[in-house]
C-alpha positions in Angstrom: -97.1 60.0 5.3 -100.3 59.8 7.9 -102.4 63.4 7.3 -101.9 64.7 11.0 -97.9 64.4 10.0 -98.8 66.3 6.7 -100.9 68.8 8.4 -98.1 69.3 11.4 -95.6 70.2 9.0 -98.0 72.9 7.4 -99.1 74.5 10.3 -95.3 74.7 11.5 -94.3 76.2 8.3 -97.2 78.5 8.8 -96.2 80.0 12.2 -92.6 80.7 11.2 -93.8 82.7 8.5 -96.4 84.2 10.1 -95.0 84.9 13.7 -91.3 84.6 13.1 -91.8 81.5 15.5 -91.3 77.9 16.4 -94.2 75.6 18.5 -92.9 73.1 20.2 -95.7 70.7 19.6 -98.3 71.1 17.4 -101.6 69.8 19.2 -104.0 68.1 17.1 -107.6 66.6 17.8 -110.2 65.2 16.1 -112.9 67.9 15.6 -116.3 67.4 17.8 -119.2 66.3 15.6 -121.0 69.5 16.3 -118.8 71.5 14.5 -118.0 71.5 10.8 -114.3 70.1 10.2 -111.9 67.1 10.4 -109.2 67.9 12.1 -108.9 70.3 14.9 -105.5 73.2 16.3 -105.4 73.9 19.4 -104.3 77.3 19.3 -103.9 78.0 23.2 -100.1 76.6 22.8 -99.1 79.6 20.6 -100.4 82.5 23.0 -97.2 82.0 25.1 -94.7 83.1 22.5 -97.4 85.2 20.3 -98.9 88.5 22.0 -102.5 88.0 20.2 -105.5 86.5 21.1 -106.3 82.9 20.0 -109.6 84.1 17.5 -107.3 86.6 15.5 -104.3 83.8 15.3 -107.0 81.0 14.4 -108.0 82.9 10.8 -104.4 83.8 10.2 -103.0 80.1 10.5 -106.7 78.8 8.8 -106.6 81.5 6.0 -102.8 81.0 5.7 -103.6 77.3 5.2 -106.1 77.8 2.7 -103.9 79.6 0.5 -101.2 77.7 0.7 -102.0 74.0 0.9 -104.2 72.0 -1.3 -104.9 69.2 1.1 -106.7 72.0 3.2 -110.3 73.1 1.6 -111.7 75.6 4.4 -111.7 76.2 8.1 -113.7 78.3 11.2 -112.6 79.2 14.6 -114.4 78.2 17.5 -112.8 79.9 21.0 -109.6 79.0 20.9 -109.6 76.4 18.5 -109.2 76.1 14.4 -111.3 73.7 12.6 -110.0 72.8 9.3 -111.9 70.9 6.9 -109.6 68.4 4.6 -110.2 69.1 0.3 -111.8 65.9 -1.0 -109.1 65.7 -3.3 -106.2 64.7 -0.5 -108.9 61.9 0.6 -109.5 60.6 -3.1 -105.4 60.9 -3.6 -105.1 59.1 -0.7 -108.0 56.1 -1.3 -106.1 55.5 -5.0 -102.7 55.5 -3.5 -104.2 52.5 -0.8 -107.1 50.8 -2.9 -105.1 48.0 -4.0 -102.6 47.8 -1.0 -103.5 43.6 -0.1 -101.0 45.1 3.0 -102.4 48.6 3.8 -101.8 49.3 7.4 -99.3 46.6 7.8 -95.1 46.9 8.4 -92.3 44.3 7.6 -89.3 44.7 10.0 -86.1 46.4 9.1 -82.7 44.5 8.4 -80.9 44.3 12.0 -84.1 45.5 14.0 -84.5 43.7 17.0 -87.0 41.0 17.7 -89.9 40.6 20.5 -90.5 37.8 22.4 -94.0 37.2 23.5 -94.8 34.4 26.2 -98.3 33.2 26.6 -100.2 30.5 27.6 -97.6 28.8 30.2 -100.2 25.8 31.7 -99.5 22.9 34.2 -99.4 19.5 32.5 -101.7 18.1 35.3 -105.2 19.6 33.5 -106.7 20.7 30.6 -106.9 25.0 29.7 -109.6 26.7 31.3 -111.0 29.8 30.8 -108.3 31.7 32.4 -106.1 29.9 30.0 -108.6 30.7 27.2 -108.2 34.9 27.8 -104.0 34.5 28.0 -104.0 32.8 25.1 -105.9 35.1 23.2 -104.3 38.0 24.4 -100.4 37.3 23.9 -101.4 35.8 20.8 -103.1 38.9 19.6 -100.5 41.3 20.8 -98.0 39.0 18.7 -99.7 39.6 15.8 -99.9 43.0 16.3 -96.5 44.0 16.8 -95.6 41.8 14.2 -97.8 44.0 12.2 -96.4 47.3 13.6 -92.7 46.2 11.9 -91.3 43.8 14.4 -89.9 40.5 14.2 -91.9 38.0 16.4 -90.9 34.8 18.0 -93.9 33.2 20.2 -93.4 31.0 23.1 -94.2 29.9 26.6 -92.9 27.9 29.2 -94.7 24.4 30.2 -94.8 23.9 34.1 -93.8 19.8 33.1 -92.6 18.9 37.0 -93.0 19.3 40.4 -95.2 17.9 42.9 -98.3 18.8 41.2 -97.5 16.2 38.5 -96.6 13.7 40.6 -99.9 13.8 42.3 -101.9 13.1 38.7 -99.1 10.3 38.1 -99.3 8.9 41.4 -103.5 8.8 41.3 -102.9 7.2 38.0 -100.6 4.3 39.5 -103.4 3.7 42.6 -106.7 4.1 40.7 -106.3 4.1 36.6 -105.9 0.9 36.0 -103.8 1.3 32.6 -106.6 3.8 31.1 -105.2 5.7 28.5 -106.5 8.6 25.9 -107.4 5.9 23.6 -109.2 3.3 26.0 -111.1 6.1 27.7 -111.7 7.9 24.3 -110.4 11.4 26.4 -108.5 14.1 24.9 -104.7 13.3 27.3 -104.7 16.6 28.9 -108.4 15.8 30.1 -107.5 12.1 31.6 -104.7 13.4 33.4 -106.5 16.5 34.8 -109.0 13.2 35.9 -106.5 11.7 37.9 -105.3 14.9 39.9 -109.1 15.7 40.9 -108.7 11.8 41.9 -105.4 12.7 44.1 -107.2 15.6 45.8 -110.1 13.5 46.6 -108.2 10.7 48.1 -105.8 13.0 49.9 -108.3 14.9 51.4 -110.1 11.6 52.8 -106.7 10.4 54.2 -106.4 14.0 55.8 -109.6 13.9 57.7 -108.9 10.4 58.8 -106.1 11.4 60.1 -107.6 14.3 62.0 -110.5 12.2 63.7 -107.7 10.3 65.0 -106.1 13.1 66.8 -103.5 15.0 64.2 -103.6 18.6 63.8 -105.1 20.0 60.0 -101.3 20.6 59.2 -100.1 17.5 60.8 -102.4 16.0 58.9 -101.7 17.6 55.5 -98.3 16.9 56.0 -98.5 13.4 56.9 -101.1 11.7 54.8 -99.6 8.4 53.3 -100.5 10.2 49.6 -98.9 13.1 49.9 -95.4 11.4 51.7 -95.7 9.0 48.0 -96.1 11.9 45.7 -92.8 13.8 47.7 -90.8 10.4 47.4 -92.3 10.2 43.9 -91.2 13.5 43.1 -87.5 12.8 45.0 -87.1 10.2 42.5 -87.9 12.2 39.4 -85.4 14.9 40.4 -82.7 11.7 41.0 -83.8 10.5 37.4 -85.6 7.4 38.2 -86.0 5.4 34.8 -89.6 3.7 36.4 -90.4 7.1 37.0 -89.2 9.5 34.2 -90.5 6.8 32.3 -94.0 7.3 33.7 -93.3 11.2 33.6 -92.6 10.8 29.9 -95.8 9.0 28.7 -98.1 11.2 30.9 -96.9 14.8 29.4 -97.1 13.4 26.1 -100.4 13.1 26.7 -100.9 16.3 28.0 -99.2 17.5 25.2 -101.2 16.0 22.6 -104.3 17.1 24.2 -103.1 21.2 24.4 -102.4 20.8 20.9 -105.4 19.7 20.1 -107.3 22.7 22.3 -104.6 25.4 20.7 -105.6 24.4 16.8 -109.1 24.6 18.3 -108.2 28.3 19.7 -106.1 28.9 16.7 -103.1 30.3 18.6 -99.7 28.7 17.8 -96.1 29.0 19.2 -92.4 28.9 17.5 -90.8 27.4 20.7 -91.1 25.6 23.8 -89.8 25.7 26.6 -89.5 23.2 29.9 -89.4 24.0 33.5 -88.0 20.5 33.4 -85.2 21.8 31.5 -85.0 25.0 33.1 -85.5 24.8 36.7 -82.5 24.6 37.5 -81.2 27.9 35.0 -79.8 31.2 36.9 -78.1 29.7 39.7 -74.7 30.4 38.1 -75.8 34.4 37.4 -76.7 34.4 40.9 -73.3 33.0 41.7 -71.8 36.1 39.4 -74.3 38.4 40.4 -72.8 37.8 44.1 -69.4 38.3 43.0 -70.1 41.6 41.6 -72.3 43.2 44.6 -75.6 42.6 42.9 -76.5 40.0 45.8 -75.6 39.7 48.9 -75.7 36.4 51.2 -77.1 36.3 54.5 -75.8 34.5 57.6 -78.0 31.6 56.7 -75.8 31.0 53.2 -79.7 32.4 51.6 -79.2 35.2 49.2 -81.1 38.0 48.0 -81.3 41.3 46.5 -81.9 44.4 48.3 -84.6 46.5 46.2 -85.8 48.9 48.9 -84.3 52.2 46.9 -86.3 51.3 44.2 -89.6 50.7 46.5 -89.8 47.2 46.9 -88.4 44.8 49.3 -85.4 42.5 49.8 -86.0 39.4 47.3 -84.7 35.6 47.8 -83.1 34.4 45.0 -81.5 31.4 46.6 -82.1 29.3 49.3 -79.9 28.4 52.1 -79.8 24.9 50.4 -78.3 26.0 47.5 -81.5 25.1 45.7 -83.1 27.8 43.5 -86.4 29.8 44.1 -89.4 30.6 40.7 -88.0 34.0 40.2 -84.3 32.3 40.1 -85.5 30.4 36.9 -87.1 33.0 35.7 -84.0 35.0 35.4 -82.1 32.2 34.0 -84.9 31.1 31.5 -85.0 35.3 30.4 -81.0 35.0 30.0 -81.7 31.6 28.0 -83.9 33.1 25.6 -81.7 35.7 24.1 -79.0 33.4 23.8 -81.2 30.9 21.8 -82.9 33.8 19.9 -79.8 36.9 19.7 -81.4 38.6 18.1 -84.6 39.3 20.8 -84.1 42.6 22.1 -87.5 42.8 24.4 -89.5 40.1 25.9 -93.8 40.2 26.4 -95.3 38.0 29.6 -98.8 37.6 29.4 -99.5 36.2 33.3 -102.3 37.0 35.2 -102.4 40.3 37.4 -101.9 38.7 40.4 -98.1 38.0 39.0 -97.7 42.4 38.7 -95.1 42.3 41.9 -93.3 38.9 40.5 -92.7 40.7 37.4 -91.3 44.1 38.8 -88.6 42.7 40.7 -87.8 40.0 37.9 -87.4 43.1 35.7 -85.4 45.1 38.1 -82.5 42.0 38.6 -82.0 41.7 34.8 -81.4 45.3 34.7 -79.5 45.1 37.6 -77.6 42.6 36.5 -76.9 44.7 33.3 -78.9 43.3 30.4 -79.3 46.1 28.0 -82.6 44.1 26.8 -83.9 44.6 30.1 -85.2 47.9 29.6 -87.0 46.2 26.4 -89.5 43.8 29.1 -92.8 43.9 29.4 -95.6 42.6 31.7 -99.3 42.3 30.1 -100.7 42.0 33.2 -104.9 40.7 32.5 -107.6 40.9 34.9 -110.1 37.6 35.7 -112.4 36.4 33.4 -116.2 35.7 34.9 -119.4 33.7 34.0 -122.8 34.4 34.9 -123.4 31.9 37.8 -124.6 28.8 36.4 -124.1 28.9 33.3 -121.6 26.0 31.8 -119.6 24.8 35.1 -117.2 22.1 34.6 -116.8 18.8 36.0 -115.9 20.1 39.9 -118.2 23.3 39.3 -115.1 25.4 39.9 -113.4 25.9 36.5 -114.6 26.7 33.4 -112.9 23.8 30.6 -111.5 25.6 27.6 -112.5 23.0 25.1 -115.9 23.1 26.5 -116.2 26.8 26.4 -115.4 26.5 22.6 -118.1 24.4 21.9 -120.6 25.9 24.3 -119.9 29.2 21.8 -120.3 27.1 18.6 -123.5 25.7 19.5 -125.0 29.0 20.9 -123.8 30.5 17.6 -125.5 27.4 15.9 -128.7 28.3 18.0 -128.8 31.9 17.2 -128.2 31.8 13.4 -130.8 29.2 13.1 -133.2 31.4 14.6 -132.6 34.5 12.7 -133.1 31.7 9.6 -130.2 33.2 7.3 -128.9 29.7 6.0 -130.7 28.9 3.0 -128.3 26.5 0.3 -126.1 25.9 3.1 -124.8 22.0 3.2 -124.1 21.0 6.5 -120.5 21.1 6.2 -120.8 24.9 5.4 -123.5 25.4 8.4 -121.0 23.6 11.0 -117.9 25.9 9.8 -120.5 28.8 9.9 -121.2 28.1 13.3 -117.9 27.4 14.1 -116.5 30.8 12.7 -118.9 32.8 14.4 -118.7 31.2 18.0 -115.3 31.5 18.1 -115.3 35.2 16.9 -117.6 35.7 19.3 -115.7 34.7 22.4 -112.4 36.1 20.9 -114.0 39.8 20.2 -116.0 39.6 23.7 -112.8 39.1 25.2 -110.2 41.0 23.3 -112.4 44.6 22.7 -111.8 44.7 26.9 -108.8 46.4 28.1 -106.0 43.8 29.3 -106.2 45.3 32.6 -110.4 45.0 33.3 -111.5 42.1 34.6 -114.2 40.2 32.3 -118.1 39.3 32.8 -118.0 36.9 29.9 -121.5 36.7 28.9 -122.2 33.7 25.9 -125.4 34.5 24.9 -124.6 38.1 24.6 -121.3 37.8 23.0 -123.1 35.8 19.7 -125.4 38.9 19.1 -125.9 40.3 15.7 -126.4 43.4 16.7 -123.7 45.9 18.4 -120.2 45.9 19.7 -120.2 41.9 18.8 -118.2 40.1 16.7 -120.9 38.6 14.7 -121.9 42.2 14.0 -118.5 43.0 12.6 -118.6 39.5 10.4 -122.0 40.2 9.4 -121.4 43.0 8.1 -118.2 41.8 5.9 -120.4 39.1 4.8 -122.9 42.1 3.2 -120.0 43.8 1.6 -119.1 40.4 0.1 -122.7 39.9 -0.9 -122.7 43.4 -2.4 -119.5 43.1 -4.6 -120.4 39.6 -6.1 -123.7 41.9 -7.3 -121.7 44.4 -9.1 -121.7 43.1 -12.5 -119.4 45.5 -13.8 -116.2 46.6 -14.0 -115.8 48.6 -11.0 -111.4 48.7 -10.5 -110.4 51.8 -12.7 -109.2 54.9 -10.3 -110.9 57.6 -10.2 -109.6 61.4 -9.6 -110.7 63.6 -7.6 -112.3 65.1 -10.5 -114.6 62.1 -10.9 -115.9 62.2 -7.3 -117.8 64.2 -5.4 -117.6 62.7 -1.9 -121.0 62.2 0.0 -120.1 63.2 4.0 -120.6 59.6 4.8 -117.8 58.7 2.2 -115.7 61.3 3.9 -115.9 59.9 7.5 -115.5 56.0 6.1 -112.1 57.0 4.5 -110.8 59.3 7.5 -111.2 56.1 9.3 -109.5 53.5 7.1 -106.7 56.7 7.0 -106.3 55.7 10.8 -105.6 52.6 10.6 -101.8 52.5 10.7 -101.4 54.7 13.2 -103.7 52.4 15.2 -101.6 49.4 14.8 -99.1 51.3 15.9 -100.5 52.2 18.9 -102.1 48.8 19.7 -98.3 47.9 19.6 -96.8 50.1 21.6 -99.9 50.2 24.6 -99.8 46.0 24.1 -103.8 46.4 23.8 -106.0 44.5 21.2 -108.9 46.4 22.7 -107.7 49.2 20.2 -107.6 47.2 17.4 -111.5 46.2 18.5 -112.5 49.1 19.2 -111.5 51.2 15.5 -112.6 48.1 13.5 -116.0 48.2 15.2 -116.2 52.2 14.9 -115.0 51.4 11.0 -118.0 49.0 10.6 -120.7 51.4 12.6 -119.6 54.1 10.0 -119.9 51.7 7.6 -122.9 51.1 8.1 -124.3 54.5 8.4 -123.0 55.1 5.0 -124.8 51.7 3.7 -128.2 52.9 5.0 -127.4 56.6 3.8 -126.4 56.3 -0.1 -127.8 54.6 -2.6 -124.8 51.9 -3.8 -125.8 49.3 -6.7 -128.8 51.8 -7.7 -126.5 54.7 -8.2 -127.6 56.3 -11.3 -124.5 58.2 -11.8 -121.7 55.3 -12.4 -118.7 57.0 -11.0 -120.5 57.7 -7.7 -121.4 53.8 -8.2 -117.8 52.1 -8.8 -116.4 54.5 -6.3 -119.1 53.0 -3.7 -118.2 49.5 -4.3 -114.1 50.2 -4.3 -114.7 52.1 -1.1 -117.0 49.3 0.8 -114.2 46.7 -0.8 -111.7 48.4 1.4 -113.5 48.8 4.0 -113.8 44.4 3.8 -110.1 44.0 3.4 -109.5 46.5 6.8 -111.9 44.3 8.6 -110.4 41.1 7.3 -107.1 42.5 8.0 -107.8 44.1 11.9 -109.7 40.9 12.8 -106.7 38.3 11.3 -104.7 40.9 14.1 -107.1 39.5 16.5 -107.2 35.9 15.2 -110.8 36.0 14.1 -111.9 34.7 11.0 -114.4 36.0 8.6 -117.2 34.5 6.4 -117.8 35.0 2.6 -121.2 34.9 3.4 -123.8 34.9 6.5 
């Protein structure tokens, strides 16, 4: 049981006896640094049913305390708060109880407790990832891990966007100018040969537009009439009719595609349980919005078009299908969401990481499925991201628009490879070891740069600042792993028998390491339940600043007094495993050695 639940129940059991009263909610902070104490009551609460004032209830709840529960040692008031400082014994009890706990922190689901869902990445299979894809990725693969780690069962997916006129385009530029290149002529990752060939459409196109133009058309006459984009609308008409030439063609491109995202996601070191089409399911939901007509949910216009009035809840009225018949995105989305659950039964919430410029999309997609009476609907959730910037000119991609993800991964490796070689810390190193070095520290670089921000900001991703040693960095946090590892192969003794609280007398920096590693599960479980990795971030970099207060403070190694010493090392081995543990919620390695 966490201390603040301990605590709760003593401080309830003390105002009944005291006051012949119950408080609703016991309010508990962490006390500020100026005064003397751990945890903090906020006694204002207890004035309303308690004729007193909050000095005189303060010592009779602290002094009530200190008689009656060992975990409490001493208190003060301060206005209308009680400070209460925690005996070193509950903090020695408690560092035994965890020391050898390979799992402290982490959950394993229930029997029968519903799973999550969590959709990320999502691309086009006419280009590589970029760096937008880069921030997704790492963001519903993060928040995977972390509510798996808060108790849940997991499934991670996405949904490929495999059709549509935006494939045909790369497919068509690839009939007109590739001349049979493939991945392996070209020596180019697929995704980034196909990519190629749309930037070649768009080029042509827009040549054929502003011929058109000089010869009298409109812009949007133009647009619409351009031989290229009437070939990639056949091309597309075909596809949809099931065209062997063309499927064919279809086929051999995505697999390429394909190939090369898999390649880019090892890179990333994301990974998924299940696909999913829009080839296979763009077509999905038209029969609930058939059902969802028949029982009032919809309603069609005079057109034959029909929508869903969501006015009362402050939106608007949605389309859900077109006069046509033919279905709209959020249709498909509906239909894929249904899908899901009955592929997976036992998923009882779904997670969409998609850009913030999807928050309305995701509202009234929401709203139908509860409409429509989905009991999981109430279980959906959107992680809604902001943009992620570069400092102008720094590593532009081929059209100077987009930033490539592969790219970005090795622009971080060899600036990490720079930095380290600098700071000369690689003696005995073998080049294999150096490039995995290098590796491991780029790519904790970007991933902590990007994942200590709140979903929600919006990014200035900064390379050269991210691969500092020094502050909220990852290399920081690694670095600092690295010196605990360094420090425990030096202990050449036998440092794993428990020590009592009898043993120990904790220094204050002790104290404030292990009231931090005490917060860990209740930080996992709140970087579930807010969807945020930035919390995870933040605590393991607050851990490590501790940490390293501590480091600097006590002597460790040189200890004369040898339970002070083994207690040292067990403690700064803990403190490794958390950070191993919070950054593998993160998907950041860590190195034995730096």
């Amino acid at each position: 049981m966490a201390l603040s639940q301990i605590l709760t129940s003593h401080i309830e059991k003390a105002i009944n006896e005291l006051f012949g009263v119950t408080l609703e909610k016991v309010e508990l902070q962490a006390t500020r640094r100026e005064f003397e104490g751990d945890i903090t009551i906020v006694i204002f609460p207890l004035l309303k049913l308690v004729k007193s004032n909050p000095v005189e209830l303060g010592n009779k709840i602290g002094q009530y305390l200190t008689d009656n529960s060992e975990i409490v040692d001493r208190y003060n008031v301060v206005s209308g708060f009680l400070n209460i400082v925690i005996a070193d014994a509950y903090y020695v009890n408690f560092f035994n109880d965890i020391k050898e706990d390979e799992n402290y922190g982490l959950l394993s689901p229930e029997p029968g407790d519903k799973a999550v869902m969590v959709e990320y990445s999502s691309p086009n299979t006419n280009k590589p990832l970029h760096l937008g894809h880069v921030r997704n990725n790492l963001l519903g693969y993060s928040v995977a891990e972390i509510i798996k780690a808060s108790g849940k069962k997991v499934y991670k997916t996405q949904i490929i966007n495999d059709r549509g006129i935006h494939i045909c385009k790369s497919m068509l530029a690839w009939q007109k100018f590739g001349n049979g290149q493939t991945p392996e002529s070209t020596g180019l990752k697929g995704d980034k040969l196909v990519g190629n060939f749309y930037v070649e459409f768009d080029k042509a196109y827009k040549e054929e537009v502003n011929k058109l133009v000089a010869q009298g058309s409109t812009e949007e006459e133009a647009k619409k009439n351009a031989p290229l984009m009437l070939e990639a609308q056949e091309m597309l008409r075909k596809w949809e009719a099931g065209d062997n030439e063309v499927v064919t063609l279809w086929k051999k491109m995505n697999q390429w595609v394909y190939d090369g995202f898999a390649t880019t996601y090892k890179n990333l070191g994301v990974n998924f349980d299940s696909y999913y089409y829009e080839s296979n399911t763009y077509l999905l939901g038209k029969d609930v919005v058939e059902d969802g007509l028949a029982r009032g949910v919809f309603f069609k216009k005079e057109d034959g078009s029909v929508w869903i009035d969501l006015t009362d809840e402050g939106l608007d009225e949605k389309l859900v299908l077109r006069s046509d018949g033919t279905s709209v995105y959020i249709t498909q989305d509906i239909g894929t969401a249904i899908q899901r659950v009955k592929d997976h039964p036992d998923v009882g919430g779904m997670v969409y990481t998609v850009g913030n410029e999807q928050d309305y999309h995701f509202k009234v997609l929401f709203l139908i499925l509860k409409k429509l009476g989905y009991d999981w609907a109430a279980n959906l959730y959107h992680l809604s991201y902001g943009m992620v910037d570069l400092p102008s000119g720094k590593m532009k991609s081929r059209e100077g628009t987009v930033v490539d993800a592969d790219d970005l991964m090795d622009e971080m490796t060899a600036t990490a490879k720079q930095i380290s070689e600098e700071l000369g810390k690689l003696e005995g190193y073998s080049e294999e070891e150096k490039a995995e070095l290098y590796k491991t520290i780029g790519m904790g670089a970007l991933k902590y740069y990007i994942l200590k921000v709140d979903p929600k900001k919006r990014i200035l991703f900064n390379p050269e600042e991210s691969v500092d040693f020094a502050g909220n960095t990852g290399p920081f946090i690694q670095y600092t792993y690295a010196r605990i590892q360094s420090l425990i192969r030096k202990a050449d003794f036998d440092f794993s028998a428990p020590l009592s609280s009898a043993d120990v007398v904790l220094h204050e920096k002790e104290k404030t390491v292990l009231k931090l590693i005490a917060q860990y599960p209740e930080v996992i479980q709140n970087a579930a339940e807010s969807h945020s990795p930035a919390l995870i971030a933040n605590y393991i970099y607050e851990l490590v600043r501790e940490y390293n207060s501590f480091y600097q403070t006590v002597t460790i190694l040189g200890s004369e007094v040898e339970n002070e010493k083994i207690f040292r090392i067990q403690l700064s081995k803990k403190v490794g495993e958390t950070i191993k543990s919070a950054f593998a919620l993160l998907g950041i390695g860590v190195p034995e050695r730096m």
